[in-house]
N, C-alpha and C positions, 0 to 999 in steps of 0.2 A: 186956203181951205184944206190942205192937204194938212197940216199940222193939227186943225181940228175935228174931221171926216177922214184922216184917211188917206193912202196914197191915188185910191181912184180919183181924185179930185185933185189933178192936174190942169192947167192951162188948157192944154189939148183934149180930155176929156171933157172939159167944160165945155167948150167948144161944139164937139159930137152930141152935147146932151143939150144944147140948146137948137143946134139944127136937127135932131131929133124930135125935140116937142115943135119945133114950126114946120117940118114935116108930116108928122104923124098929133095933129091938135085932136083928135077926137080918140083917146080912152079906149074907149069901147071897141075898135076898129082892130086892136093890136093884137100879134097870134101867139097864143103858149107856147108853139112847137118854134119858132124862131129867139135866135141866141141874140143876145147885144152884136158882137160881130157881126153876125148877117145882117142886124139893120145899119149896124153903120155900114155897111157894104153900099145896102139900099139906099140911105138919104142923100147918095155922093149921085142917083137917078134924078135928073130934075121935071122930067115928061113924066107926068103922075101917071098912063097907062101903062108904059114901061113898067114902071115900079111895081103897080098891080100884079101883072105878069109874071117878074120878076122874083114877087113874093109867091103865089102859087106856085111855080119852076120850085124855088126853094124847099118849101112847104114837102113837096112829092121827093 
C-alpha cells in the first residue's frame, strides 16, 4: 500500500490503524485536540476506564 497511499501505509501503521478502529469503533466519540500519537499511545490501554482517564489527563 505504501507504493499506492504513500509511506504512511506501512505494515506497522496498518497495524495501529486497525487496533485504532477496534478500539475506538464509534466516530463520534474521538477528540479534535488529540494527535495520532497520543492515540496510539492510548490503544497500547486495554482497561477502557483507564483509557478514559487517560484521555482527559491528555486532553488538559
Amino acid at each position: 500500500m505504501t507504493v499506492d497511499f504513500g509511506k504512511g501505509f506501512t505494515p506497522t501503521n496498518l497495524k495501529y490503524m486497525r487496533q485504532f478502529y477496534l478500539t475506538f469503533p464509534n466516530s463520534h466519540a474521538l477528540r479534535s485536540e488529540l494527535s495520532w500519537t497520543r492515540y496510539r499511545l492510548l490503544i497500547r490501554e486495554e482497561n477502557e476506564n483507564a483509557r478514559e482517564i487517560y484521555t482527559e489527563e491528555a486532553i488538559k
